[in-house]
C-alpha positions in Angstrom: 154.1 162.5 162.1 154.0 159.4 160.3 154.8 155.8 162.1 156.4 153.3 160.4 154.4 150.4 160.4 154.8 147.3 162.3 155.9 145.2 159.2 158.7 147.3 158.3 159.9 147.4 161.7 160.1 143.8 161.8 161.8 143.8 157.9 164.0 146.2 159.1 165.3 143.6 162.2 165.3 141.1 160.1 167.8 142.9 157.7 170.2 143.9 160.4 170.3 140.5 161.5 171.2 138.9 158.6 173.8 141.6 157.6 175.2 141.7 161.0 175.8 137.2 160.5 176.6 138.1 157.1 180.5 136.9 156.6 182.9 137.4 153.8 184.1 134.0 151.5 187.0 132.5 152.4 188.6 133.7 149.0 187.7 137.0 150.8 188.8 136.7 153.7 192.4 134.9 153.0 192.8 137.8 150.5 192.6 140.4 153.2 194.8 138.0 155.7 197.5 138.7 152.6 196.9 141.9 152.2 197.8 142.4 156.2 200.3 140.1 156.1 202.2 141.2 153.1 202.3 144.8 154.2 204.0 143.9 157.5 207.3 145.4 157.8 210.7 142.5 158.4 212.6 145.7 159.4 214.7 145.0 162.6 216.3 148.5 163.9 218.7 146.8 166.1 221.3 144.3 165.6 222.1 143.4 169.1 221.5 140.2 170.9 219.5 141.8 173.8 217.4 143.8 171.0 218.2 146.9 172.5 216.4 146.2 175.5 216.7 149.4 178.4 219.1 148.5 181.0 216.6 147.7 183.8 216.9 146.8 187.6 213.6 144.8 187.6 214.5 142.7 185.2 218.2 142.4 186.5 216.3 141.4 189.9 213.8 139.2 187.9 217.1 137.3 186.7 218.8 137.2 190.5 215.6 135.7 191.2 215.6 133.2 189.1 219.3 131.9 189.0 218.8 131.5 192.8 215.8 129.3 193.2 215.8 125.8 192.4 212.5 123.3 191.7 213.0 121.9 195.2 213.4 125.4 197.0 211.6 128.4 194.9 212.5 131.8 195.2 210.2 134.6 194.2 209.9 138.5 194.6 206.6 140.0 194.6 205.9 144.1 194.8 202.1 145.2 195.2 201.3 148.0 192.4 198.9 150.3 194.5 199.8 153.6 193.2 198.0 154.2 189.8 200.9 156.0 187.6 203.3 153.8 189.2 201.4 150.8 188.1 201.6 152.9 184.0 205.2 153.3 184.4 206.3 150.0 185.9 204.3 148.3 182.4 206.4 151.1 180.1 209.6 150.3 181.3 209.0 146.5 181.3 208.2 146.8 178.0 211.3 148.9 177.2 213.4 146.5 178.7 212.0 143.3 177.1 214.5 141.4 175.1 212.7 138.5 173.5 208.9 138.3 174.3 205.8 140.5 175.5 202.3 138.5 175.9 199.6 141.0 177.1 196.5 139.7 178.0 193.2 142.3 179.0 190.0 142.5 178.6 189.7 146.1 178.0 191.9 148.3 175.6 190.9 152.0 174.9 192.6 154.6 172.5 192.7 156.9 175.1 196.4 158.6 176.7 197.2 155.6 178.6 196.7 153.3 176.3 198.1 154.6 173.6 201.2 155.3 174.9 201.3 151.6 175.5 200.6 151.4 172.1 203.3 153.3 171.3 205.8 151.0 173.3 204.9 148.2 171.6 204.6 149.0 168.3 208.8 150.3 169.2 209.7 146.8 171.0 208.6 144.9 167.9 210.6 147.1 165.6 213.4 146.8 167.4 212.8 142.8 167.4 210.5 141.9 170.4 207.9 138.9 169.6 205.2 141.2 170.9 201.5 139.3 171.3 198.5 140.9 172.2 195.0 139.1 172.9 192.2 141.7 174.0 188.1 140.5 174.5 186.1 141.5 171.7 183.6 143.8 173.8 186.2 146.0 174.7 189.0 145.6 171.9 189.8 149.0 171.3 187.6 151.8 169.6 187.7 151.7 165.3 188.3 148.9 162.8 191.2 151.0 161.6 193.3 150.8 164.9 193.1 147.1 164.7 193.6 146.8 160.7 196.7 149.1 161.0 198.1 146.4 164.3 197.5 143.9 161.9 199.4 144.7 159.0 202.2 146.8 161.4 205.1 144.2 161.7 206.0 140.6 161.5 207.2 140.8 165.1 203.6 142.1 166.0 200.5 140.0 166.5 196.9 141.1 167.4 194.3 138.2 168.6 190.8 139.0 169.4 189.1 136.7 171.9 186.2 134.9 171.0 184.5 136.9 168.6 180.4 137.1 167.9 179.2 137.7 164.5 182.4 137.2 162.5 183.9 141.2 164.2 186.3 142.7 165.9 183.7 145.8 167.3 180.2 145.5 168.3 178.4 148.6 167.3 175.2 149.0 170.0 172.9 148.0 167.1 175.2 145.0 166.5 175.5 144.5 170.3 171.7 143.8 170.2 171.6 141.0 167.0 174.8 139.7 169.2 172.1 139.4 172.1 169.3 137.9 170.2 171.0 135.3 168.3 174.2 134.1 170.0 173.7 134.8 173.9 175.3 132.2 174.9 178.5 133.3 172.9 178.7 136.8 173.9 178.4 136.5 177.4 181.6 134.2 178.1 184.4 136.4 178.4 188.2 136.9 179.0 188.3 139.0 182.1 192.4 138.0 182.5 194.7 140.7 182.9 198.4 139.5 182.3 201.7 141.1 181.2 204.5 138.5 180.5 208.0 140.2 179.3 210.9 137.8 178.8 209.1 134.9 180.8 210.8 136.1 183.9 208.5 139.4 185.0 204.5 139.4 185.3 202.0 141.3 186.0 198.3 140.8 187.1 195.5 142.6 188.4 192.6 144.3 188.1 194.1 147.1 186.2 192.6 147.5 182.3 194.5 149.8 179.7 192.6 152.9 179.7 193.3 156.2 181.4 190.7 155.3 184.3 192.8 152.8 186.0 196.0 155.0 186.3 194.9 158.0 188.0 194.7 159.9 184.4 190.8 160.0 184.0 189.7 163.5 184.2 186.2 162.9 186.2 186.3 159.2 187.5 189.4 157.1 188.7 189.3 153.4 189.7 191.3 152.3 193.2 192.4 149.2 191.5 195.5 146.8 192.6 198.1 144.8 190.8 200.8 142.7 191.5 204.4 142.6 190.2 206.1 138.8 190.5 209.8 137.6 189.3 210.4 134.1 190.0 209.4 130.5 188.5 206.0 130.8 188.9 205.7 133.5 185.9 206.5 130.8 184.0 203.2 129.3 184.9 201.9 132.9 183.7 203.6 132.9 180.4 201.9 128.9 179.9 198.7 130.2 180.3 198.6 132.9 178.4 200.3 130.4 175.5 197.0 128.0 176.3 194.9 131.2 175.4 196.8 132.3 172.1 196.9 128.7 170.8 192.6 128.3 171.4 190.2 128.2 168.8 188.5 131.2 170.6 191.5 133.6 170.0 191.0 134.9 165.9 193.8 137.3 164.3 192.1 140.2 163.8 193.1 140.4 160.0 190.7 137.5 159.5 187.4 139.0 161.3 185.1 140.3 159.1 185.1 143.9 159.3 188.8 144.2 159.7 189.3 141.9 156.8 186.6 144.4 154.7 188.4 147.5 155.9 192.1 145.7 154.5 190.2 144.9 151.2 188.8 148.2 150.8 191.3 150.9 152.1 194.6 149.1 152.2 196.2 148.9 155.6 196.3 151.9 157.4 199.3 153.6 158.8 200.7 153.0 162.5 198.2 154.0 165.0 198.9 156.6 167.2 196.5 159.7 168.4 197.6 162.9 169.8 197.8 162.7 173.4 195.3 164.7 174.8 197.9 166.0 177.7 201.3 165.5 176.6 203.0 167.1 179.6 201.6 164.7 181.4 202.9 161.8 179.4 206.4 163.5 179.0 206.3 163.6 182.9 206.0 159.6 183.2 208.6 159.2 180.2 211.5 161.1 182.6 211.2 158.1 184.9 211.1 155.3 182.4 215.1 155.0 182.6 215.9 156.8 186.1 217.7 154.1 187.9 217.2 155.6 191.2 213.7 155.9 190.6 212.6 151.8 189.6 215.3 150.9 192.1 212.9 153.0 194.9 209.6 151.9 193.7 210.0 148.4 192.3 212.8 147.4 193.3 213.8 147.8 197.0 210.0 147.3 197.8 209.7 144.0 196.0 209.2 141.6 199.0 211.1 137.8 199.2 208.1 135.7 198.7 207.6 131.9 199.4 204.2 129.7 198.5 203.6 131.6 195.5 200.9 129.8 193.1 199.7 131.2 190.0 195.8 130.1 189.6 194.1 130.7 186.1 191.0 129.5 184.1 191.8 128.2 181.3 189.6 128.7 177.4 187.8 125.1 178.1 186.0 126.6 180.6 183.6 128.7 178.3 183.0 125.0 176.5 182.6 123.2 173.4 186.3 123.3 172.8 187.1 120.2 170.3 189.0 117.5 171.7 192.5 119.1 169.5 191.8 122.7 171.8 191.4 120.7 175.0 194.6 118.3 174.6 196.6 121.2 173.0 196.1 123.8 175.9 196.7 121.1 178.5 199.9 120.7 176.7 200.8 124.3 176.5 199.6 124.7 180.5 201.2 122.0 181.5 199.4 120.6 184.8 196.5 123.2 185.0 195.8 124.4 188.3 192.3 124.2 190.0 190.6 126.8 188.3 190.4 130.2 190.1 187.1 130.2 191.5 187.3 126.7 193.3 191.0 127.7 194.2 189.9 130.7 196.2 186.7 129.3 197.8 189.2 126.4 199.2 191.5 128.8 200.2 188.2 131.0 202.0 186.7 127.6 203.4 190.3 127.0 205.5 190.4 130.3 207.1 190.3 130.4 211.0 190.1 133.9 212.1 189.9 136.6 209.6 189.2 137.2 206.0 189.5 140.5 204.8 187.7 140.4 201.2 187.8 143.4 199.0 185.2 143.1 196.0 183.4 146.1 194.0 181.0 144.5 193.2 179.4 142.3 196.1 177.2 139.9 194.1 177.8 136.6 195.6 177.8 133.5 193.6 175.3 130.6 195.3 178.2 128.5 196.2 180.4 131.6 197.5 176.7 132.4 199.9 176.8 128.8 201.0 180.4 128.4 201.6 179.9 131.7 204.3 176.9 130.2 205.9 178.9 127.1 206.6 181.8 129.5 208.2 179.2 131.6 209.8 177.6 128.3 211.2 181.0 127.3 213.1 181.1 127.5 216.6 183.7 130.0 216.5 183.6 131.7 213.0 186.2 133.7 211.3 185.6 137.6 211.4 184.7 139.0 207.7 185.6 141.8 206.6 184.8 143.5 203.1 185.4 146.4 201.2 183.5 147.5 198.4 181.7 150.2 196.6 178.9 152.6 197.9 176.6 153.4 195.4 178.5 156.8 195.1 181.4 154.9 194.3 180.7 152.2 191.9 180.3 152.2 188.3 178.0 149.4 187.9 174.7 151.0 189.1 172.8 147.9 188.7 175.2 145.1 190.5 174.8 147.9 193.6 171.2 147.6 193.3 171.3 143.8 193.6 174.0 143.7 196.2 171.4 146.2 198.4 169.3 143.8 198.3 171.0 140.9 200.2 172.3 143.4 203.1 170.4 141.9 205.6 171.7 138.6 204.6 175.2 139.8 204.5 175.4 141.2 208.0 173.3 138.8 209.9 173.8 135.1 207.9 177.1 135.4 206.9 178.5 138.0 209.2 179.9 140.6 206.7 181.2 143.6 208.3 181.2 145.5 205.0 182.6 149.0 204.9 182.0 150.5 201.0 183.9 153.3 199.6 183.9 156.9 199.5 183.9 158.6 195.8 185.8 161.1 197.7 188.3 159.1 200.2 190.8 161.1 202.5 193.4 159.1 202.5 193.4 157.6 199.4 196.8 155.8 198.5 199.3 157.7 197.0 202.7 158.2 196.9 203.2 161.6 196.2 206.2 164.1 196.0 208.9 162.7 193.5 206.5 161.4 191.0 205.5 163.5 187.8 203.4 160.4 186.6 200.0 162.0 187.0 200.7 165.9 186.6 198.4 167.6 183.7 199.7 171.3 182.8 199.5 173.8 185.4 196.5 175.4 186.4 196.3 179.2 187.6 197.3 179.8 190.9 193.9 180.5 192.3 192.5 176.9 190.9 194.9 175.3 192.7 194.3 176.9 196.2 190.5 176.7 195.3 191.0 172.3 195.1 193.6 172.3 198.4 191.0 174.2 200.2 188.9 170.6 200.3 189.4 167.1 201.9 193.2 165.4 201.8 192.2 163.6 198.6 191.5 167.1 197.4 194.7 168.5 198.6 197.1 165.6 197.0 195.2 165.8 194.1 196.2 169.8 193.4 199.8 168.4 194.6 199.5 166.1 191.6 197.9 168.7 189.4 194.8 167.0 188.4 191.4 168.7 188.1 188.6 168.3 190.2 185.8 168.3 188.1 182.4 168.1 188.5 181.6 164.3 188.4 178.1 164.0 186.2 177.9 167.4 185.2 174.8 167.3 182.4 176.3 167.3 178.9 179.7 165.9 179.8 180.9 162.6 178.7 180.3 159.9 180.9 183.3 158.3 182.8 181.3 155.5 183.2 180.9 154.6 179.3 183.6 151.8 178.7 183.2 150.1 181.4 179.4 149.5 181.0 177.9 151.3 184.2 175.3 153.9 185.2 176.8 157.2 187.1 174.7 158.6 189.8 174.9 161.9 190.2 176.4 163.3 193.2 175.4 165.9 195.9 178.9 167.4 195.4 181.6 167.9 192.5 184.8 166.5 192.1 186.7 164.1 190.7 185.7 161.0 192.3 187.3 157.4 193.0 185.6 154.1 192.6 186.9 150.3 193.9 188.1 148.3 191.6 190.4 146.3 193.4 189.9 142.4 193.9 192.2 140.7 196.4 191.7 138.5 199.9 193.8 138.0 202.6 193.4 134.5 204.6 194.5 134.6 208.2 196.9 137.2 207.9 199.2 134.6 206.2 197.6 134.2 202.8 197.7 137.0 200.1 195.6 137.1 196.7 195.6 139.6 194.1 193.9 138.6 190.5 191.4 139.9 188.4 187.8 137.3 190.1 185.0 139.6 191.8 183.8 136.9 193.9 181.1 136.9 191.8 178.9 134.6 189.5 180.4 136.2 186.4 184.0 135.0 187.8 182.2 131.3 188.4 181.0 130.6 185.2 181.1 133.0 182.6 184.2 134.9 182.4 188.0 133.5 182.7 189.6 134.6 185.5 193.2 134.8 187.1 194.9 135.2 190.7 198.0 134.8 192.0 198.3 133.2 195.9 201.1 133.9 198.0 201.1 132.3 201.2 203.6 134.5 202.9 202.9 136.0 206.7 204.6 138.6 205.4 203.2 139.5 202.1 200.0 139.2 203.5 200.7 141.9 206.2 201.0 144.0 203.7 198.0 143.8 201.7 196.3 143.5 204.4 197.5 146.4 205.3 196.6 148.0 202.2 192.9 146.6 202.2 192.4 148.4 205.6 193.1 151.5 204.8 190.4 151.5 202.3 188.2 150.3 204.8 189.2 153.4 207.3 187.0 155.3 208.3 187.9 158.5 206.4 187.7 156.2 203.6 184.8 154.1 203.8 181.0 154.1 205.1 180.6 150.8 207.6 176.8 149.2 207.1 174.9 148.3 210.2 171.7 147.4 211.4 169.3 150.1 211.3 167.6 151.4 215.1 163.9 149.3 215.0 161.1 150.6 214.3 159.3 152.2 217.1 156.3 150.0 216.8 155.6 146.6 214.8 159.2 146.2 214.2 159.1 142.1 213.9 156.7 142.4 211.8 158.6 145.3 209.7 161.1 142.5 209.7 159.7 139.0 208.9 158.1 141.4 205.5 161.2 142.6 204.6 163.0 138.7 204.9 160.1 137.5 202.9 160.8 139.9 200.7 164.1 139.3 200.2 163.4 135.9 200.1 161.3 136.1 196.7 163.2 134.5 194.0 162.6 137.5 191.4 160.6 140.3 193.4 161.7 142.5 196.6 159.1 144.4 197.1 159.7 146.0 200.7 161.4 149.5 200.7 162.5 149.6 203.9 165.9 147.7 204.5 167.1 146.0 207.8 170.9 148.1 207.6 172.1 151.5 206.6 175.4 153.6 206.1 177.3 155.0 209.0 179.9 157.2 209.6 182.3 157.6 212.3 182.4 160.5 214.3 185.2 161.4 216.4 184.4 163.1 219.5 184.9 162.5 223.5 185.3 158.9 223.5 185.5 158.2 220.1 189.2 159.1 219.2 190.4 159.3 215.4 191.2 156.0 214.2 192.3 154.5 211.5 190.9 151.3 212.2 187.8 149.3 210.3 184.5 150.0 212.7 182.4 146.6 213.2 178.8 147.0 213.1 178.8 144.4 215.9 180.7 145.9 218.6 179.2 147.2 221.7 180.3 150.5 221.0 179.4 150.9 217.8 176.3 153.7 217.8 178.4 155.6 220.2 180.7 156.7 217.6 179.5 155.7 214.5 176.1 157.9 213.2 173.9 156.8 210.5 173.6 158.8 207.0 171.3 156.8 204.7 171.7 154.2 202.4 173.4 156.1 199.6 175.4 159.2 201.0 176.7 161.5 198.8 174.2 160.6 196.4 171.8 163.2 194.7 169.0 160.4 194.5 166.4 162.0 192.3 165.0 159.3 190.2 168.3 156.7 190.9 165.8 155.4 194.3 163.2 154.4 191.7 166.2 152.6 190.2 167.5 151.4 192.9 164.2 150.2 193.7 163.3 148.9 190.6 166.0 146.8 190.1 166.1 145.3 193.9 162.0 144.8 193.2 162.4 142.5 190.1 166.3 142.2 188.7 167.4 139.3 191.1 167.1 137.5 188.6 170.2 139.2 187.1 172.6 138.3 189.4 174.3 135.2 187.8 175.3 137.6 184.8 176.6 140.4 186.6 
């Protein structure tokens, strides 16, 4: 076999980088802008004032809201989104029932069921005369040039913005991905990690949730827990401002003028609407049924929807991934209005004046330097508020490598800052649905005997079957990884089924302080992604997220991390190694790890509860029995990964 030599390698390189910063003219690229734009339909299928919109209670309450509160006394509604397909069909009837506007705002968009059918939506609202915008991130701006060439050249009521793009494109092949790397790092690793639906400047939506089956309970191996939140009331105009600031920056490129979708509009013409075959139609007709049953929003969205007061709408805003001209910076402070503090300094204030309790629910517990000193300082106090996090298990998560890091710092966790940290299950008992009425998530039937086979399991197992879905093996070998889009490495699991990860990010202050936004708590959120989060400082509200974060730290839900028995002999020593350790700036050498997973055990004495454990009760070993540091996990070669990256990626933790 012959080996190419090293001077061709390096030719080779050098070609793709220079094709890959290669751009068109700008005679080139203002001819394909014309060819998109003169292919856009003016066609308007309705007449009427309200464009057609679908009579809908949400917005009828999003109005009520409105024409009751006043600048000096604010009236808001707010409904938290926990269930999955309810969180798909609250966003499709929104969209139905627009009149005027639709801004969506995410950082990923697939081509898969979910998103398409959102797609789909769209595309209708702007025929039927919605001003429909759309600004997705590059790195996850759905899958083929064509999708975004056809959006482009679709309607004059339809806009497609791309947020800011590296090497002149709208999608980063992996080969591409790696000239992006080399020559403009800087550039591709500032992000827009905003999620944000706007309709009519009177409802919005924000979360963690992306547009891609995963997130709505549709995903046939892997499924995020993930949380948004529904708000009517003034402070969505703050909402629609921001996303305005985004549209209107430098950062944010039609799509029609990037350089491969401007090639593809040259060379093929614009393409016809997108749409794919659904994959399970039944499923989707299911969800559709509900879109315009009265009694079914006014259930789920409606009655719900709690009477908020304090609301505040924090978001980042463009200038904070730099180098915006002084135009960008005085135009999006116009657009915005008075910005608010951005989102990471809003919620370490809102952290830093807590007096009893924070309940913190992350996936991905990589802690910014500030975020680890602001808990020392609480830690510190002479009476310090409890902690309490939820977050992945390695089972769980689908970012293998921010686990690894986050293993690292357990000892620092439970003993400097006091972290009682309970990480999820990938197969919780009682995960959060709400089944019985809904068709949102049902697939076509399966044969009798598959169904009792999947209720025979745990109760996640059982309402699963209820719902229809498969329970699949989760990293079978030669099956697609669930784990693809969003950048992760799946472990592979001592069990099958179809498996749940966190992907929620909300904090609850005192019991009287809600947040739910789209910030990890981490160094990405910091300083190189935009983030956004709405507060609602509400006793109320807040009882019920925090309602909602405990459950997900139950027991049948979640593993609690505590300290691990001594070792029999030369345990100090064991101990001053393994701080050292963990002290070293890039290495972390020592295997053996001051805390470990437990379980709770009911039994005589230990009743079943519902209720968080904390690793620092008296009580604790009594009913709570240790199962390793990654339970569930067929390790295999993962622990020299594990280890691997908590030996020498430390030095990874401000970019992920």
């Amino acid at each position: 076999m012959r080996h190419p030599r090293p001077g061709r390698v390096l030719a080779g390189l050098l070609a793709l980088l220079l094709g890959g910063c290669a751009t068109l003219s700008p005679q080139q690229r203002s001819a394909a802008a014309e060819v998109a734009v003169s292919a856009r339909s003016t066609q308007v299928d309705c007449m009427r004032a309200d464009a057609c919109a679908l009579p809908s209670p949400l917005m009828a309450m999003a109005r009520d809201t409105l024409a009751a509160s006043t600048p000096a006394a604010p009236r808001h509604r707010a409904l938290i989104l926990d269930d999955a397909p309810d969180a798909l069909l609250a966003r499709i009837h929104l969209i139905r029932a627009a009149r005027r506007s639709i801004g969506l705002q995410t950082y990923i968009f697939d081509e898969d069921d979910s998103a398409q059918l959102v797609l789909d939506e769209l595309q209708a609202a702007a025929f039927r005369g919605v001003k429909v915008r759309i600004l997705v991130d590059q790195l996850a701006a759905l899958r083929k040039v064509e999708t975004l060439a056809a959006l482009s050249s679709l309607h004059a009521n339809l806009e497609l913005r791309v947020y800011n793009p590296v090497l002149d494109r709208a999608r980063l092949s992996l080969p591409m991905y790696a000239v992006a790397a080399a020559c403009c790092w800087r550039q591709l690793n500032r992000r827009m990690h905003n999620k944000l639906l706007v309709v009519d400047d009177a409802v919005g939506i924000v979360g963690g949730r992306n547009y891609q089956d995963d997130y709505y309970d549709w995903g046939g191996e892997f499924n995020f827990r993930d949380r948004d939140l529904l708000l009517a009331g003034p402070a969505v105009a703050d909402m629609a401002a921001n996303f305005e600031a985004f549209w209107v920056s430098g950062r944010s490129v039609p799509a029609e003028q990037l350089g491969d979708v401007a090639r593809y509009l040259r060379e093929h013409g614009p393409p016809p609407a997108p749409h794919h075959v659904f994959h399970n139609p039944a499923r989707v007709r299911a969800l559709l049924a509900e879109v315009a049953d009265d009694a079914v929003l006014r259930t789920r969205f409606v009655a719900p929807a709690l009477p908020v007061q304090g609301v505040k709408f924090l978001a980042d805003l463009p200038a904070k991934h730099g180098r915006d001209t002084a135009a960008e910076l005085v135009d999006a402070t116009a657009v915005a209005g008075n910005p608010s503090p951005d989102t990471s300094h809003g919620l370490r204030g809102l952290i830093a004046g807590a007096d009893r309790e924070i309940l913190l629910q992350t996936p991905y517990l990589v802690l910014s330097k500030p975020a680890q000193a602001l808990f020392r300082e609480l830690q510190q106090r002479p009476q310090p508020p409890r902690v309490l996090v939820s977050t992945n298990s390695l089972a769980s998560t689908d970012a293998f490598i921010a686990y690894a890091l986050s293993y690292k710092y357990k000892r620092r966790y439970l003993r400097d800052f006091g972290f009682e940290i309970h990480e999820f299950k990938p197969f919780p008992a009682d995960a959060p649905f709400e089944l019985g009425a809904t068709g949102a998530g049902l697939q076509e039937a399966e044969p009798p005997a598959a169904s009792a086979r999947a209720g025979a399991g745990s109760l996640r197992e059982r309402q699963l079957a209820e719902r229809g879905l498969r329970s699949e093996p989760a990293s079978e070998a030669g099956r697609p990884s669930p784990f693809a889009s969003s950048g992760g490495l799946p472990v592979r699991l001592k069990r099958a089924g179809l498996r749940m990860g966190m992907h929620a990010k909300s904090l609850v202050i005192d019991g009287r302080v809600g947040v739910v936004g789209t910030h990890n708590f981490d160094p990405r959120g910091d300083s190189l992604n935009t983030e956004s989060a709405v507060v609602i400082a509400d006793p109320g509200f807040a009882a019920v997220l925090a309602a909602s974060i405990r459950r997900d730290m139950a027991p049948a839900n979640a593993w609690t991390i505590g300290r691990r028995d001594d070792a029999p002999i030369f345990s100090g020593i064991e101990y001053n190694l393994s701080k050292l350790s963990e002290r070293m700036p890039v290495f972390d050498l020592w295997p053996y790890k001051y805390a470990t997973s437990y379980d709770y055990v009911p039994g005589p004495g230990c009743p079943p509860t519902v209720a968080p454990p904390s690793p620092f009760a008296p009580e604790f070993r009594r009913c709570n029995q240790p199962v390793g540091d990654f339970p569930e996990v067929d390790i295999g070669l993962k622990w020299l990964g594990v280890r691997t990256f908590t030996a020498f990626g430390s030095g990874l933790s401000p970019i992920l």
